[in-house]
C-alpha positions in Angstrom: 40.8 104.2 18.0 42.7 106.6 20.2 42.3 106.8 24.0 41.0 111.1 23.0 38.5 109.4 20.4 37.7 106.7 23.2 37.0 109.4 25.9 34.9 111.6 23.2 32.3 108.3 23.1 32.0 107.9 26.4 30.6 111.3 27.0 28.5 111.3 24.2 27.2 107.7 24.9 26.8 109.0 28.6 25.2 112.1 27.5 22.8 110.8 24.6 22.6 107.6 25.3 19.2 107.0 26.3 17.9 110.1 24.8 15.6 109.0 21.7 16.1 110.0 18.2 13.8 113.3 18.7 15.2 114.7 21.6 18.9 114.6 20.4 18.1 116.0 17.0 16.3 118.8 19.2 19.6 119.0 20.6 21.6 119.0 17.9 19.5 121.6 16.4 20.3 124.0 19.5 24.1 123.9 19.2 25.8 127.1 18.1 27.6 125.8 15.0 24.2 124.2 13.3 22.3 127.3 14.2 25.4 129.1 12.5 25.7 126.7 9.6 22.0 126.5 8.9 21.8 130.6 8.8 24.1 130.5 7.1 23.2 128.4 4.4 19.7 130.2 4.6 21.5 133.4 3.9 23.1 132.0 0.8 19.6 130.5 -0.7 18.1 134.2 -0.7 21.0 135.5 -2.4 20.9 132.9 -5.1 17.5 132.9 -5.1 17.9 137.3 -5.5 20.7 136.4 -8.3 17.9 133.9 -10.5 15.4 136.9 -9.9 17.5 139.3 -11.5 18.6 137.6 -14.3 15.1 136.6 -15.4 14.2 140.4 -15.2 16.9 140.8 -18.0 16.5 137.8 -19.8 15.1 138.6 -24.0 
């Protein structure tokens, strides 16, 4: 393990550490790039969802 990946635990375990399971999947949950990622994905169920839709309407 690298001294970078090293240092990158340290803050985390100093940072999470004693936090339980709830409170840092709270946290997690709050971070810009899940909120991003899980719009995201959110975005792209409605459109497949829209997509199923349609081709049902035309389906003999």
């Amino acid at each position: 393990m690298s001294k970078e990946e090293k240092d990158i635990l340290d803050v985390v375990i100093e940072k999470l550490g004693k936090k339980s399971k709830n409170d840092i999947v709270n946290f997690m949950h709050k971070e810009q790039a899940y909120v991003e990622t899980a719009q995201r994905d959110y975005t792209i169920q409605i459109c497949e969802n829209l997509e199923n839709l349609d081709m049902l309407r035309t389906y003999k």
